[in-house]
Every structure is written in C-alpha cells, then in structure tokens.
mmCIF file of the C-alpha atoms, coordinates in Angstrom:
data_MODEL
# 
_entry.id   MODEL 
# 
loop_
_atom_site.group_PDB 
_atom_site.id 
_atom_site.type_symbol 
_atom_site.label_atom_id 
_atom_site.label_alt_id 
_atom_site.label_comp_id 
_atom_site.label_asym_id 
_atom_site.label_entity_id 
_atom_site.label_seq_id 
_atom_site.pdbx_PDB_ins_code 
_atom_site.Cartn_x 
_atom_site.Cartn_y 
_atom_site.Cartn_z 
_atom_site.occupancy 
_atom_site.B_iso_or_equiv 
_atom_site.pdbx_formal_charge 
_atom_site.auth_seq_id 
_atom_site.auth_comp_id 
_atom_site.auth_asym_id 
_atom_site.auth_atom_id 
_atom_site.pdbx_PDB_model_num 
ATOM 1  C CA . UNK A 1 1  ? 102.879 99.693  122.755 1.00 0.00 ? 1  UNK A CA 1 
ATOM 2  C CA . UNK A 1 2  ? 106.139 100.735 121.706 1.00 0.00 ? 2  UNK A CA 1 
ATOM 3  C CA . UNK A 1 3  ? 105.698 104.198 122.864 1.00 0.00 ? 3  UNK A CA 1 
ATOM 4  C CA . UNK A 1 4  ? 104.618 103.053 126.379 1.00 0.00 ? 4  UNK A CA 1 
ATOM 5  C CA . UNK A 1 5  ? 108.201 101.515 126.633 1.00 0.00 ? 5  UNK A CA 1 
ATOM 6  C CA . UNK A 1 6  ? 107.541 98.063  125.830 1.00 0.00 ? 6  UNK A CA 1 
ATOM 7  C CA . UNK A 1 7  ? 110.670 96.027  123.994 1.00 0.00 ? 7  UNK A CA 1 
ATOM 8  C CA . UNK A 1 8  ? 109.587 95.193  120.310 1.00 0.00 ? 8  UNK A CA 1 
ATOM 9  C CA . UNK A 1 9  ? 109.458 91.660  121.089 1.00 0.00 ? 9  UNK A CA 1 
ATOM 10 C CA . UNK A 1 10 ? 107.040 92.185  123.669 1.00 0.00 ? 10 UNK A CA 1 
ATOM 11 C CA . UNK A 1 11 ? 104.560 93.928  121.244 1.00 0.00 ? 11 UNK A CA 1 
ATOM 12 C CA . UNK A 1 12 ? 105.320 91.430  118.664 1.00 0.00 ? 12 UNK A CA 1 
ATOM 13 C CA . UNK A 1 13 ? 103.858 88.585  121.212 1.00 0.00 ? 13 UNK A CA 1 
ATOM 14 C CA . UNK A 1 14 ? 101.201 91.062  122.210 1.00 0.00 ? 14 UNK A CA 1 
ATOM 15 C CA . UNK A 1 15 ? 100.257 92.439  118.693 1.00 0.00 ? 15 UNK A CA 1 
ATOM 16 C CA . UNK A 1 16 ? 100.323 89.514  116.372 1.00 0.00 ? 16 UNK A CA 1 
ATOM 17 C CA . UNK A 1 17 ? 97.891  87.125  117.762 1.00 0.00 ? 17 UNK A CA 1 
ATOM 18 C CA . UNK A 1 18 ? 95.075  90.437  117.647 1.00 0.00 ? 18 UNK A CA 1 
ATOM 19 C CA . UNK A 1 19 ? 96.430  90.923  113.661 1.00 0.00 ? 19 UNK A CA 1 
ATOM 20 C CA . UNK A 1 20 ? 95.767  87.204  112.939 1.00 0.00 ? 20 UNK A CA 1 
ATOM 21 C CA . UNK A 1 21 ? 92.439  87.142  113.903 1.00 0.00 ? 21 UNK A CA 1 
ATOM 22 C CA . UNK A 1 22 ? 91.460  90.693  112.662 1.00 0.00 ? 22 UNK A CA 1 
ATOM 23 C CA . UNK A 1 23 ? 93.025  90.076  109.097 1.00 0.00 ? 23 UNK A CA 1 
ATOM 24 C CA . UNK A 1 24 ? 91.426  86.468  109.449 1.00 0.00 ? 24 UNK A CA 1 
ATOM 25 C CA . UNK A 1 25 ? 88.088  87.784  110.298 1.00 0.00 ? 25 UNK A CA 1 
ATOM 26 C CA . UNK A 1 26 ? 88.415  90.865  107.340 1.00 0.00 ? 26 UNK A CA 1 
ATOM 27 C CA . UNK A 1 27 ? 89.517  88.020  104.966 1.00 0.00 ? 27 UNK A CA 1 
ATOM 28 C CA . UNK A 1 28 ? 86.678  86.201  105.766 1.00 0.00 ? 28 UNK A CA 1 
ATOM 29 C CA . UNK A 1 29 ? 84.208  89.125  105.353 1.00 0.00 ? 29 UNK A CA 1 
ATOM 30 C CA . UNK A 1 30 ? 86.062  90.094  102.126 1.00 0.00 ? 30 UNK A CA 1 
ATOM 31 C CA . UNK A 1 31 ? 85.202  86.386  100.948 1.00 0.00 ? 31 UNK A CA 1 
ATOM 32 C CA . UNK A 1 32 ? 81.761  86.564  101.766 1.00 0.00 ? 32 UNK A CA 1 
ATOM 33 C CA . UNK A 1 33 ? 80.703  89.413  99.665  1.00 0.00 ? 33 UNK A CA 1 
ATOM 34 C CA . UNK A 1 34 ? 82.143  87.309  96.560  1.00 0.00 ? 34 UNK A CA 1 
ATOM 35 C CA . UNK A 1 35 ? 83.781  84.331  97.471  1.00 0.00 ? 35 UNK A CA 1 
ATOM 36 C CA . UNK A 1 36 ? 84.691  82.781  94.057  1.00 0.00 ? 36 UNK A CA 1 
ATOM 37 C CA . UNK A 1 37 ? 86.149  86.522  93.054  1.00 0.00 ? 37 UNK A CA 1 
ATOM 38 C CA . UNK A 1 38 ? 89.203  86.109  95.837  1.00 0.00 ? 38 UNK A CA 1 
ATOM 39 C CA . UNK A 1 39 ? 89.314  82.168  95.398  1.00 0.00 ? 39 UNK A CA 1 
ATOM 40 C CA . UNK A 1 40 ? 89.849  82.159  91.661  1.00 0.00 ? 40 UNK A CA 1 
ATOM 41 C CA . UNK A 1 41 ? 91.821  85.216  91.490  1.00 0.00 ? 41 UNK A CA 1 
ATOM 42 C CA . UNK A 1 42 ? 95.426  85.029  89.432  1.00 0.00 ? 42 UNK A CA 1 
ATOM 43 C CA . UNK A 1 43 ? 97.501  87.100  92.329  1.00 0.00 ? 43 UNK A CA 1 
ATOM 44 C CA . UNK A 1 44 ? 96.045  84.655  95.424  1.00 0.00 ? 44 UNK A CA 1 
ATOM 45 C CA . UNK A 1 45 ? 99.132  82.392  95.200  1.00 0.00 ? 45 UNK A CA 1 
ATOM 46 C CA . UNK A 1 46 ? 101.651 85.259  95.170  1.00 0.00 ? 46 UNK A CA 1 
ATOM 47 C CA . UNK A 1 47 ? 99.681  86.894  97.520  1.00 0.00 ? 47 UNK A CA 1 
ATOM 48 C CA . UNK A 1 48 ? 99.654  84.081  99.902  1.00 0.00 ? 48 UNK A CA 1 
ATOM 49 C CA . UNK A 1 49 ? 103.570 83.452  99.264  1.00 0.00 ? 49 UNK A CA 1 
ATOM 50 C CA . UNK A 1 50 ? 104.899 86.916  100.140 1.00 0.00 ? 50 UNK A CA 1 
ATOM 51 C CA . UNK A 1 51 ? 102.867 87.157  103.268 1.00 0.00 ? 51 UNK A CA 1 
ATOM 52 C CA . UNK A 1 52 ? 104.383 83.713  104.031 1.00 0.00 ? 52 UNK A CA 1 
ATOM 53 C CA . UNK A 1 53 ? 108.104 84.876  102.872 1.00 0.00 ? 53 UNK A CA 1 
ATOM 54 C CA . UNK A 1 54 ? 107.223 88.420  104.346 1.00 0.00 ? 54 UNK A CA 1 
ATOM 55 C CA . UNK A 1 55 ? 106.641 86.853  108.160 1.00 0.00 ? 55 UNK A CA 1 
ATOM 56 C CA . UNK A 1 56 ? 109.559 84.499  108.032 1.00 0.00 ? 56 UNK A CA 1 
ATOM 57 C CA . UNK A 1 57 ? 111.792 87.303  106.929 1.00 0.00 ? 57 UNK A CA 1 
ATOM 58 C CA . UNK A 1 58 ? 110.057 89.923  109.317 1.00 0.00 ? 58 UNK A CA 1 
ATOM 59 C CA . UNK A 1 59 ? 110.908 87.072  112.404 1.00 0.00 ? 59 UNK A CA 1 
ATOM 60 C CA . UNK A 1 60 ? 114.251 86.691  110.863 1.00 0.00 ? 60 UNK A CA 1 
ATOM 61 C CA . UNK A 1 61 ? 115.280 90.075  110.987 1.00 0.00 ? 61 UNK A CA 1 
ATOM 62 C CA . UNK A 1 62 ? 112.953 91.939  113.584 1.00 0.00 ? 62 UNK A CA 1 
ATOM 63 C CA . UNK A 1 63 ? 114.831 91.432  116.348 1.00 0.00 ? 63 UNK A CA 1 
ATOM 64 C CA . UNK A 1 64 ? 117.763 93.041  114.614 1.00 0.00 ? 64 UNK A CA 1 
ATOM 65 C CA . UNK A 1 65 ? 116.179 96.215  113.739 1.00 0.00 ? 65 UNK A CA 1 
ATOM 66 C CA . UNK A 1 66 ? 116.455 99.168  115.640 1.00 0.00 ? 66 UNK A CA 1 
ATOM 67 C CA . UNK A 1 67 ? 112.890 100.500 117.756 1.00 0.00 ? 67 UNK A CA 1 
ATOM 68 C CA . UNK A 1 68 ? 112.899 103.655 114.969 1.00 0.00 ? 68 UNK A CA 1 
ATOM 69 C CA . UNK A 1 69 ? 112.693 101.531 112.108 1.00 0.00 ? 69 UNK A CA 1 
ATOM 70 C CA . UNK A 1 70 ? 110.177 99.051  113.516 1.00 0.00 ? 70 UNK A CA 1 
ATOM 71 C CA . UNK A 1 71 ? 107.638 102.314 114.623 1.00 0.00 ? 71 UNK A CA 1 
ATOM 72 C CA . UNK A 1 72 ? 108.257 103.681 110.829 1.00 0.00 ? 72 UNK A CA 1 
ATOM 73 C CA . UNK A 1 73 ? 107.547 100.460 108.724 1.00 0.00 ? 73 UNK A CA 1 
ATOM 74 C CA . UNK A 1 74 ? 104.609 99.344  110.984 1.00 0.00 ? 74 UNK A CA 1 
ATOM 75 C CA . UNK A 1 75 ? 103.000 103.020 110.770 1.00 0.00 ? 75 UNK A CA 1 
ATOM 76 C CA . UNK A 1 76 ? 103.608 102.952 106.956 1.00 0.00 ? 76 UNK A CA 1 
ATOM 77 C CA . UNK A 1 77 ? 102.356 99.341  106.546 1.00 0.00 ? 77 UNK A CA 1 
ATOM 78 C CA . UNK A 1 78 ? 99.405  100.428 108.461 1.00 0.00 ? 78 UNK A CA 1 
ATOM 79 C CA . UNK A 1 79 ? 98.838  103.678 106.715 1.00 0.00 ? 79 UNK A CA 1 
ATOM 80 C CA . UNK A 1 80 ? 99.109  101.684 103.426 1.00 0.00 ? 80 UNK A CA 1 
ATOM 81 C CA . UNK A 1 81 ? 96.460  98.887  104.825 1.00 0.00 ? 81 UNK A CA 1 
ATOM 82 C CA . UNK A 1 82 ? 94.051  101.407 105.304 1.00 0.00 ? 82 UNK A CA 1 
ATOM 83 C CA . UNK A 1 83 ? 93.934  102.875 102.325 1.00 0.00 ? 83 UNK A CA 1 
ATOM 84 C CA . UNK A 1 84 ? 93.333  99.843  100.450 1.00 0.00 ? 84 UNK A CA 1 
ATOM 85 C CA . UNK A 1 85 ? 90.892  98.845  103.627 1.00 0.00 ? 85 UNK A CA 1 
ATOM 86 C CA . UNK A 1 86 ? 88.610  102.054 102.120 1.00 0.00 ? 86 UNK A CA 1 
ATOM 87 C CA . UNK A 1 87 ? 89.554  101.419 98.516  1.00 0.00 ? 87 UNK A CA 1 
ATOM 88 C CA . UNK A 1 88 ? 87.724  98.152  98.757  1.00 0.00 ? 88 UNK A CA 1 
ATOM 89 C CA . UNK A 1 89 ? 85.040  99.203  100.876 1.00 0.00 ? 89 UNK A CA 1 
ATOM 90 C CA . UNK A 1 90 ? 84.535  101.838 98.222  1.00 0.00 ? 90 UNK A CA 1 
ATOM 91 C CA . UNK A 1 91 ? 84.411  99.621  95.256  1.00 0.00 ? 91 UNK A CA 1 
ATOM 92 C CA . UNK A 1 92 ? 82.388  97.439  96.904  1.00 0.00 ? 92 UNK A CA 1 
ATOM 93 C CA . UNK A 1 93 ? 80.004  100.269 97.490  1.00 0.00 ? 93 UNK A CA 1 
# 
C-alpha cells in the first residue's frame, strides 16, 4: 500500500483491522492444537504486555516516522513473523 502512494496513516487504517483478525484467527489455531501449552505458558504475560506497550508506542510514534523507516521495520517484522510462522509449523510437524 505504501508503494502505491498511499500516506502511512492510510495503510495503518487499511492494514490493521486485516492483522487483527489474521493474528486472532492464527492465535486461535495455534491454541487449538494444544490449548493448555500457550495458556499456562511462563512468557504469555510478557508476551501479551509488549504487544500491548508495542501498539501504544507504535501509535505514539508512527506518525512521526519517516515512509523509509515504516517500509523497513514492517518488512523486517514481517520477515521475522514468518520465520517463526514455519518454525512452529515445523515443530508442530
């Protein structure tokens, strides 16, 4: 979206609803497979709490950043999801 010229703001409202519900529906999958192994895991709370202090500071600051820095981050953040997206699916095969 940002390459087609949209603002970052505009693929923030665009993008983030279709992340909520994919990472909502992958968390959910995830939990089905072994639901007391995510619910009783040690690292859930941080977990939970950086994503939580990660958006608030990400809304904070995004509108501040310049449109090079936002492309970067969100193509290493994705690069990085996806690896641990086949990690999983790995161990879990």
């Amino acid at each position: 979206m940002l390459a087609s010229g949209r603002t970052s703001g505009q693929a923030r409202v665009l993008v983030q609803p279709i992340a909520f519900v994919a990472y909502g529906v992958a968390f959910t999958l995830h939990g089905l497979t072994n639901w007391s192994l995510v619910s009783e895991a040690p690292w859930l709370v941080t977990f939970v709490a950086t994503t939580i202090a990660g958006a608030l500071l990400g809304r904070m600051v995004g509108g501040y950043l310049p449109l090079p820095v936002i492309k970067f981050s969100t193509r290493i953040i994705s690069v990085f999801a996806g690896i641990a997206l086949v990690r999983r699916a790995m161990q879990l095969g």
